[in-house]
C-alpha positions in Angstrom: 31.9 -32.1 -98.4 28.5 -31.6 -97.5 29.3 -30.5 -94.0 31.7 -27.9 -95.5 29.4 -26.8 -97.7 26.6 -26.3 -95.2 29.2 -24.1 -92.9 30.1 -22.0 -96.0 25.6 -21.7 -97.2 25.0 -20.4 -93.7 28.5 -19.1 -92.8 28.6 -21.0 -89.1 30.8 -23.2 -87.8 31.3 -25.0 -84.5 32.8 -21.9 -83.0 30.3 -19.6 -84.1 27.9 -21.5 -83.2 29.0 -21.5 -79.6 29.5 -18.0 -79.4 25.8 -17.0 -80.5 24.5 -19.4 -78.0 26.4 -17.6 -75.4 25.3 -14.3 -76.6 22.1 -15.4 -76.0 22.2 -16.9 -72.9 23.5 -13.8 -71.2 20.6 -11.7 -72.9 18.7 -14.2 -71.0 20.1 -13.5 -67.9 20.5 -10.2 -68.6 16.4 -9.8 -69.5 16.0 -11.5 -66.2 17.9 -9.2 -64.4 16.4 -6.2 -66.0 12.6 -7.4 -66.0 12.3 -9.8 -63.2 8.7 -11.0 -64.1 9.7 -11.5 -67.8 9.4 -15.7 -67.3 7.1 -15.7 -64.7 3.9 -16.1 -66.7 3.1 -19.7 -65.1 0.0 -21.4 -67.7 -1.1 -18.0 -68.8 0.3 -18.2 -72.8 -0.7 -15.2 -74.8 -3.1 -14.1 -72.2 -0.4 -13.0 -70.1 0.7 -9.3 -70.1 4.3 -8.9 -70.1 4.7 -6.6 -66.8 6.8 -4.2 -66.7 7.2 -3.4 -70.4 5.7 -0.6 -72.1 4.4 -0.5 -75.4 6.4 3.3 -75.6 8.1 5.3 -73.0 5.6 6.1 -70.7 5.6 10.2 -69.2 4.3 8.6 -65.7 5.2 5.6 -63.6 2.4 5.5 -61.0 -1.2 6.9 -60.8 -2.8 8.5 -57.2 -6.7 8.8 -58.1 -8.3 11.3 -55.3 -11.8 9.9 -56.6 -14.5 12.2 -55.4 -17.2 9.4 -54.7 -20.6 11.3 -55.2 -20.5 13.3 -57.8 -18.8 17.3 -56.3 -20.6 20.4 -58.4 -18.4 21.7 -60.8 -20.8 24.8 -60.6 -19.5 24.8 -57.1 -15.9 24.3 -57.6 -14.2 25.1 -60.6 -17.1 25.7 -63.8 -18.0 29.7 -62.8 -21.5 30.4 -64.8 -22.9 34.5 -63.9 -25.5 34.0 -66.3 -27.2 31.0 -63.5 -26.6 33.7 -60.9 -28.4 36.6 -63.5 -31.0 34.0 -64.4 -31.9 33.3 -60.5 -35.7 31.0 -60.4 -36.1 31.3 -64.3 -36.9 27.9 -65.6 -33.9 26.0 -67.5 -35.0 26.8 -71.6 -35.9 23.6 -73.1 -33.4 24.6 -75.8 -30.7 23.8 -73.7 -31.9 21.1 -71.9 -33.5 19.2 -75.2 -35.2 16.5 -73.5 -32.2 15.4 -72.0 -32.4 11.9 -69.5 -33.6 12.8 -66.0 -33.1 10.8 -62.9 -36.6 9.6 -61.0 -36.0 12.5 -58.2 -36.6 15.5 -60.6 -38.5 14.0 -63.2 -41.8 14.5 -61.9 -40.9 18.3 -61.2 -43.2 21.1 -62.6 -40.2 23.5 -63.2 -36.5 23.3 -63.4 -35.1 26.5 -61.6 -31.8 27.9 -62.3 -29.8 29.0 -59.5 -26.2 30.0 -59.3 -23.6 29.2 -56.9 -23.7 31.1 -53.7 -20.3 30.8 -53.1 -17.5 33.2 -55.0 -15.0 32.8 -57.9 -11.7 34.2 -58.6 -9.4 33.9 -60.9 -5.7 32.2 -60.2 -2.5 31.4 -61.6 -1.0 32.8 -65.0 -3.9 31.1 -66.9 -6.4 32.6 -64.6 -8.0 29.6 -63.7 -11.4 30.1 -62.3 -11.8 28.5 -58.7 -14.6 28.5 -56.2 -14.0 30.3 -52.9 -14.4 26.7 -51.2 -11.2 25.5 -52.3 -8.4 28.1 -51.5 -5.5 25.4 -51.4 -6.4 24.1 -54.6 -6.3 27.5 -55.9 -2.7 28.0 -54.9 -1.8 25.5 -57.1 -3.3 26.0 -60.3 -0.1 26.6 -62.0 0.2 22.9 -61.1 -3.2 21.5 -62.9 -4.9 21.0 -65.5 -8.7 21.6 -65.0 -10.8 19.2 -67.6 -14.1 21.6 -67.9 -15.8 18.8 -70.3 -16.0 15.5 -68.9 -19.5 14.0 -69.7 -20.3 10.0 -69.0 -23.1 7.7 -70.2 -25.1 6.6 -67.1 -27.0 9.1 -64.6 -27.0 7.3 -61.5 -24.2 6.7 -59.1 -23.8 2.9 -58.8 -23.4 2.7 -62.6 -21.6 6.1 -63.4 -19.2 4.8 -60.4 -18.6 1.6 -61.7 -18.0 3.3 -65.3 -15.4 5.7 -64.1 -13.2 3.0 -62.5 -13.6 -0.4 -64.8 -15.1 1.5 -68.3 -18.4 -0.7 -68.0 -21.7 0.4 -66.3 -22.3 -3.5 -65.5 -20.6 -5.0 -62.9 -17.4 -7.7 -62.9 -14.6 -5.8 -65.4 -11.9 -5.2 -64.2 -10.6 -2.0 -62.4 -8.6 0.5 -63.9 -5.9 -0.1 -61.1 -6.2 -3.9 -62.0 -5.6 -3.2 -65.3 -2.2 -1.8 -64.3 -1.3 -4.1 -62.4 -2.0 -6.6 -65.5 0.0 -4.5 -67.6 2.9 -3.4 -65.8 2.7 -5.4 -62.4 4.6 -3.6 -59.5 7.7 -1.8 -58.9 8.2 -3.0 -55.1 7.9 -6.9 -54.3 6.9 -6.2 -51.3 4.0 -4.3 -51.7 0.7 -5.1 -54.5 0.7 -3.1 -57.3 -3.3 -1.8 -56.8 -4.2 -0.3 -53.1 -7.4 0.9 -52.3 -8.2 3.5 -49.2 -11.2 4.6 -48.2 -12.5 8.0 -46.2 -15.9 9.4 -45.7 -17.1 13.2 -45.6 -19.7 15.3 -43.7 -21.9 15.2 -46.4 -24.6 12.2 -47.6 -22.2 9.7 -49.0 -23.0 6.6 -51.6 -21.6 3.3 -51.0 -18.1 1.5 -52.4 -18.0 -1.7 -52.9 -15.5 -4.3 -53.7 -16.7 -4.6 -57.2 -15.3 -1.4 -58.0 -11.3 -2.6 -57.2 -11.6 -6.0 -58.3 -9.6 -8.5 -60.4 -12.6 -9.4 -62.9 -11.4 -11.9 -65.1 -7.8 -10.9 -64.8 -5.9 -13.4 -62.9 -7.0 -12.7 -58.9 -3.0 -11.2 -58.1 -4.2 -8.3 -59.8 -7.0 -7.3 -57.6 -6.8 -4.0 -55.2 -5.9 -4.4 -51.9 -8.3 -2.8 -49.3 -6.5 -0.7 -46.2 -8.2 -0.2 -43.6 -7.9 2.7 -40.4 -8.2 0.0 -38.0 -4.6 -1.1 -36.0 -4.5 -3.4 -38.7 -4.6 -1.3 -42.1 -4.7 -4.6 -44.0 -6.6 -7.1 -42.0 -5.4 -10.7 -41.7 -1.7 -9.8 -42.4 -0.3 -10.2 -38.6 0.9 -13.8 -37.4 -1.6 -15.5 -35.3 -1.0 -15.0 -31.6 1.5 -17.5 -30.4 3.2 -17.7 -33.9 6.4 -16.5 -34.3 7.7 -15.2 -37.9 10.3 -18.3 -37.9 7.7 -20.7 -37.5 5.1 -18.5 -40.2 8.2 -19.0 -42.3 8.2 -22.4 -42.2 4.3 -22.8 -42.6 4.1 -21.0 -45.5 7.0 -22.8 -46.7 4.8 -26.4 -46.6 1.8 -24.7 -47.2 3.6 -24.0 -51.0 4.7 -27.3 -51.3 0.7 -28.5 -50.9 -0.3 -26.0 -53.3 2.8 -26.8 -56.1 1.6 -30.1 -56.0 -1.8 -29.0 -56.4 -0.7 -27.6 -59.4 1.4 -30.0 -60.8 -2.0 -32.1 -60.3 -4.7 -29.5 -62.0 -3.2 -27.5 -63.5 -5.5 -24.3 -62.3 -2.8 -20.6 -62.4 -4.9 -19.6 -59.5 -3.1 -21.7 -57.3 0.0 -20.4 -58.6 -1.9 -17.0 -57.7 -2.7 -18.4 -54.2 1.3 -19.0 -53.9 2.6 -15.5 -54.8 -0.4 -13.7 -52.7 0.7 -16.2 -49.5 4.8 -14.8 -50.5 3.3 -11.1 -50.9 1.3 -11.5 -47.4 4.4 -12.1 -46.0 6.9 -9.2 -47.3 3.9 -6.9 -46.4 4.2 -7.8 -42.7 7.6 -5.5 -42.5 6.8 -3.1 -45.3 2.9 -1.7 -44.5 3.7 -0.9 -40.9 6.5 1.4 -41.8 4.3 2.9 -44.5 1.4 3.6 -42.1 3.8 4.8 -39.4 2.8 8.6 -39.6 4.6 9.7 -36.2 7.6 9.6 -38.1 6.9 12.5 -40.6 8.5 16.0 -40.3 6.5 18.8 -38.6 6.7 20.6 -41.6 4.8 17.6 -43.7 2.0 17.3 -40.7 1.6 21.4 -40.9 1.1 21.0 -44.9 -1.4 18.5 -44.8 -2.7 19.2 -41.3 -3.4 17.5 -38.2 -6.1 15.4 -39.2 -3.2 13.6 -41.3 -2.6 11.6 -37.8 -5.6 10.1 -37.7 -6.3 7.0 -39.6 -8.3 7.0 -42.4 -9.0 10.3 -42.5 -9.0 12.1 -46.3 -5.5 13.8 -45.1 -4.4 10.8 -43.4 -5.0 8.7 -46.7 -3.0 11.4 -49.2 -0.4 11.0 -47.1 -0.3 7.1 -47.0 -1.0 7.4 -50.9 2.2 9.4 -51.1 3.8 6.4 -48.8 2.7 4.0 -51.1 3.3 5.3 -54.8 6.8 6.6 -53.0 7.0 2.9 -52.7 6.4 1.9 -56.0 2.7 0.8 -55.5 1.2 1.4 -59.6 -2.1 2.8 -58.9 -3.5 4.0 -55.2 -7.0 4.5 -55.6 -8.2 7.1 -52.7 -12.1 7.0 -52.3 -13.7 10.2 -50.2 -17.4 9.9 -50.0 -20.1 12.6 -49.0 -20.3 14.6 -52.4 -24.1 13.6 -53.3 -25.6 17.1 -52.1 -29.6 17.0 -53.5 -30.5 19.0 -50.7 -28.7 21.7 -48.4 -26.3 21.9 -50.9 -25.0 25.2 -48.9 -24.9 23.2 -45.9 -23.1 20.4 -46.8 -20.4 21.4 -49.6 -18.1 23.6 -47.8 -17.6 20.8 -44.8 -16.9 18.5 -47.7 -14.7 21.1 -49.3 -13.0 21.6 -46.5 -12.4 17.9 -45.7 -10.3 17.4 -49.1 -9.1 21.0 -49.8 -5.8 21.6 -48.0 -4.9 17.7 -48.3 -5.5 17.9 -51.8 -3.2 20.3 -52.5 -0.7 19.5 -50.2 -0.4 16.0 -52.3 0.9 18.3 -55.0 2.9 20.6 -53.8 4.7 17.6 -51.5 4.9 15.5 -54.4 6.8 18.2 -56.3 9.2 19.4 -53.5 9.9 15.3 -53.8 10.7 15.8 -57.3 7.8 12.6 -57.8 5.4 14.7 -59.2 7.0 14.5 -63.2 6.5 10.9 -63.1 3.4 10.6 -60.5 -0.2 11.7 -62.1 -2.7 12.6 -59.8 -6.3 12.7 -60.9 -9.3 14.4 -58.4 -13.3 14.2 -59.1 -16.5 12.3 -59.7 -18.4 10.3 -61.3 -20.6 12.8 -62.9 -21.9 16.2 -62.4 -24.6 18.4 -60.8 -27.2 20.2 -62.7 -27.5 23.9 -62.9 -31.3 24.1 -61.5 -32.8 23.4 -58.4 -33.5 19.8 -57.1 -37.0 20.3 -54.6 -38.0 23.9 -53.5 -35.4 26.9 -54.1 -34.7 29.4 -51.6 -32.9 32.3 -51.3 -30.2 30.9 -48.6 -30.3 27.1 -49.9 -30.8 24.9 -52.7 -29.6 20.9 -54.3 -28.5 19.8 -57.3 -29.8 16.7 -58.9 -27.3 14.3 -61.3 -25.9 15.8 -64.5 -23.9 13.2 -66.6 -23.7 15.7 -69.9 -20.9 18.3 -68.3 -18.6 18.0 -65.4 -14.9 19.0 -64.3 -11.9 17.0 -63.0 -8.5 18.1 -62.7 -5.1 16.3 -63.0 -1.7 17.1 -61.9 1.5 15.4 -63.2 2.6 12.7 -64.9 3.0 13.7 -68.7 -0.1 16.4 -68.2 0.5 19.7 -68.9 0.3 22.0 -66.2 -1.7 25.6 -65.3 -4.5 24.9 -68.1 -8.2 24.4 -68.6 -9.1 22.1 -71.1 -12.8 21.9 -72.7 -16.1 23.9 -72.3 -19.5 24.2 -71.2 -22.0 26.7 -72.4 -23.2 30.0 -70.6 -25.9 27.7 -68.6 -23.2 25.2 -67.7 -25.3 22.6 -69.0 -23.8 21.4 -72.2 -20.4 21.1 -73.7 -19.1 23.4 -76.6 -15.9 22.4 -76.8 -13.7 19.6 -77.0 -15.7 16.9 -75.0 -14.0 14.3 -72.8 -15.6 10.7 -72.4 -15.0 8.5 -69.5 -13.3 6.2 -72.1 -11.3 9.2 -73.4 -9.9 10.0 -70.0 -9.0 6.3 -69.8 -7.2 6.1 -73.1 -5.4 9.2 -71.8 -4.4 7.3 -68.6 -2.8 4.0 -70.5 -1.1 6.7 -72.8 0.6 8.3 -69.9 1.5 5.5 -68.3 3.3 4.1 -71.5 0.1 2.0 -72.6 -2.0 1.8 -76.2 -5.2 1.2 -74.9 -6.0 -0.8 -78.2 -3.2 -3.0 -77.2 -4.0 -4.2 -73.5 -6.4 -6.5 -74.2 -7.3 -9.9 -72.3 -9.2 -12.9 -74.5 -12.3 -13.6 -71.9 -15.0 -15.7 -73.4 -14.1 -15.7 -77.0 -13.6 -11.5 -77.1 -10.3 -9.9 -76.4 -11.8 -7.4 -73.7 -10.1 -3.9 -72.7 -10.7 -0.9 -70.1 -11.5 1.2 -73.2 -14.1 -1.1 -74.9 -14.4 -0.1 -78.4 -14.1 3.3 -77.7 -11.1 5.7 -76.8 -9.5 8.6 -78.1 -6.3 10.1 -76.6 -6.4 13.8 -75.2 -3.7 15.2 -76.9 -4.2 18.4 -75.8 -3.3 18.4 -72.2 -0.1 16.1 -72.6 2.7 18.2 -72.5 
């Protein structure tokens, strides 16, 4: 009686029973199927992301980041200011500047001169984008873009303003933003890492990368960027040794687990899970990087858009071309680093060599991107850590001048990805110096990253020594202005 009575309280019976455990067995296998990664969290608990699912639909499934690394003037590129060009040699009013931070190189200056850019702006596109005569490709496409006039950041020099932009801490050992991605959503192609890194250098005077800047942090070490280089090798290590054929790496790293499983079995430690998977991912990256790096095989058309210096490794053309490969590929986040921006002096020299190192590649990302039909769901981002100041760095003349740091006002652009298009977004005032409208923080821009890619920036979070950490800090608001 009591048996019958329990099947009639909670309406089950050995048949029905049977039948919800087979429903939920094949939504199992079915979330297996679906989201191969969805049981694959090996000792990490809550701390473990679950990759591949978004906290909403995301407008964007991978991230190219053309990072300017030096700081390009927007008063050179895409902020036009007359008045500076009116005002030519007239000190900067201490109105506007308001004893704003200065950097050790102009502090002990008598004057601040204001000078305007030498170089011409015109307007382009329906919006009427203004855009420096340096960068005629990029102006082709501002129907495409979304110029951000107000970006400001916290730090002044380029080490910590660097390292700001890409982990959203000045100091050292955070996680990058492409590592944070990785965490999040891990990778669309198990044959290729989720976070690459490439690196290029300009004509110009160029400030240092490092490591620190694409690494795991406290994340779990599959999660840091991996480096390509424009040697034979793009990732180094990743050949067999000479005399080793694939069979025999196969069966190496095939014992070589089987040491490290019962390593784990023994400690405990994930990273030796992590040593496992990177070993696996080494491995599938010997047949897929080589075809990715192969550009002999692109179309004439392709190497005329980007132009010829696309063939030569490492390159800023050759690397937009391999980002395309890669996020193509289903790589999360390729971070592109071009150095040579940091112009103090010979600003006139050195900018329009720079300019023209990045210019037509640039542009030829996006416009290749969207003849791809990749560019809906692909969101390119292109500047600097800071920006330049309106006056004169050292002596002014009439044919040359430099521009020292400026973290209160800068411009990027984005393309993309969820970001609406032919648009600029924010402003500075008449001097170029100081935002009036609708400001854009370094954390902002990251809250607006996560959002695109499906993310709540509150929400990714990793518990690291008794606070839940994110890229955003504490800080964070989403621009909705430019999504579309």
């Amino acid at each position: 009686m009591e048996d019958e009575f329990l099947e009639h309280r909670y309406n089950i019976n050995r048949r029905h029973f049977l039948g919800k455990i087979g429903l939920g067995l094949g939504s199992a296998a079915l979330s297996a199927t679906l989201l191969p990664k969805l049981f694959d969290g090996i000792g990490g608990g809550e701390q473990e992301a679950l990759a591949g699912v978004t906290h909403f639909a995301p407008k964007a499934k991978r991230i190219i980041m053309l990072f300017q690394n030096g700081a390009p003037s927007q008063l050179e590129s895409f902020d036009y200011k007359p008045l500076l060009n009116k005002m030519y040699d007239q000190d900067l009013p201490e109105s506007i500047r308001q004893g704003q931070r200065l950097t050790g190189m102009t502090s002990g200056q008598e004057r601040f001169p204001l000078v305007g850019s030498i170089f011409d702006f015109k307007q382009h596109g329906q919006a009427g984008t203004w855009v420096s005569d340096l960068f005629p490709n990029i102006a082709k496409i501002t129907d495409d873009i979304c110029v951000i006039k107000s970006m400001h950041t916290d730090a002044i020099n380029h080490d910590p303003a660097l390292t700001f932009m890409q982990t959203g801490s000045q100091i050292g050992g955070r996680p990058g933003m492409g590592s944070w991605l990785s965490y999040g959503l891990g990778s669309e192609n198990e044959n290729l890492p989720a976070f690459c890194v490439l690196l290029s250098k300009g004509q110009g005077n160029g400030q240092g990368v490092y490591s620190k800047l694409w690494s795991n942090g406290f994340l779990d070490s599959m999660h840091q960027g991996v480096k390509f280089s424009a040697s034979e090798d793009p990732v180094l290590y990743l050949n067999n040794p000479d005399g080793m054929s694939k069979d025999e790496r196969r069966i190496m790293l095939d014992q070589l687990s089987l040491l490290n499983q019962m390593n784990y079995e023994k400690f405990g430690d994930p990273e030796i899970i992590t040593k496992i998977k990177q070993y696996e991912m080494a491995y599938r990256m010997q047949t897929a990087v080589p075809e990715l790096t192969d550009m002999s095989k692109e179309p004439d058309h392709i190497i005329k858009l980007y132009g010829s210096d696309c063939l030569t490794p490492g390159t800023y053309a050759a690397n937009c071309l391999l980002a395309r490969n890669l996020s193509e590929s289903g790589v999360r986040f390729v971070q592109l680093y071009h150095q040579g921006w940091d112009q103090h002096a010979n600003l006139v020299g050195d900018m329009p060599g720079q300019a023209l190192d990045v210019d037509r590649a640039s542009a030829a990302l996006i416009t290749d991107l969207k003849q791809r039909g990749l560019l809906n769901e692909t969101l390119v981002i292109w500047g600097g850590e800071f920006g330049r100041t309106n006056y004169c760095q050292g002596t002014l003349s009439e044919t040359n001048y430099g521009r020292d740091h400026h973290p209160k006002a800068y411009s990027i652009w984005m393309a993309g990805g969820g970001v609406k298009a032919g648009m600029s977004h924010g402003e500075t005032d008449e001097f170029g110096y100081n935002i009036v409208k609708d400001p854009v923080s370094v954390h902002d821009l990251h809250a607006t990253i996560l959002h695109l890619m499906g993310l709540d920036h509150e929400k990714l979070t990793y518990k690291h020594l008794g606070r839940r950490f994110r890229l955003t800090d504490v800080e964070g608001e989403i621009v909705k202005d430019i999504l579309a």
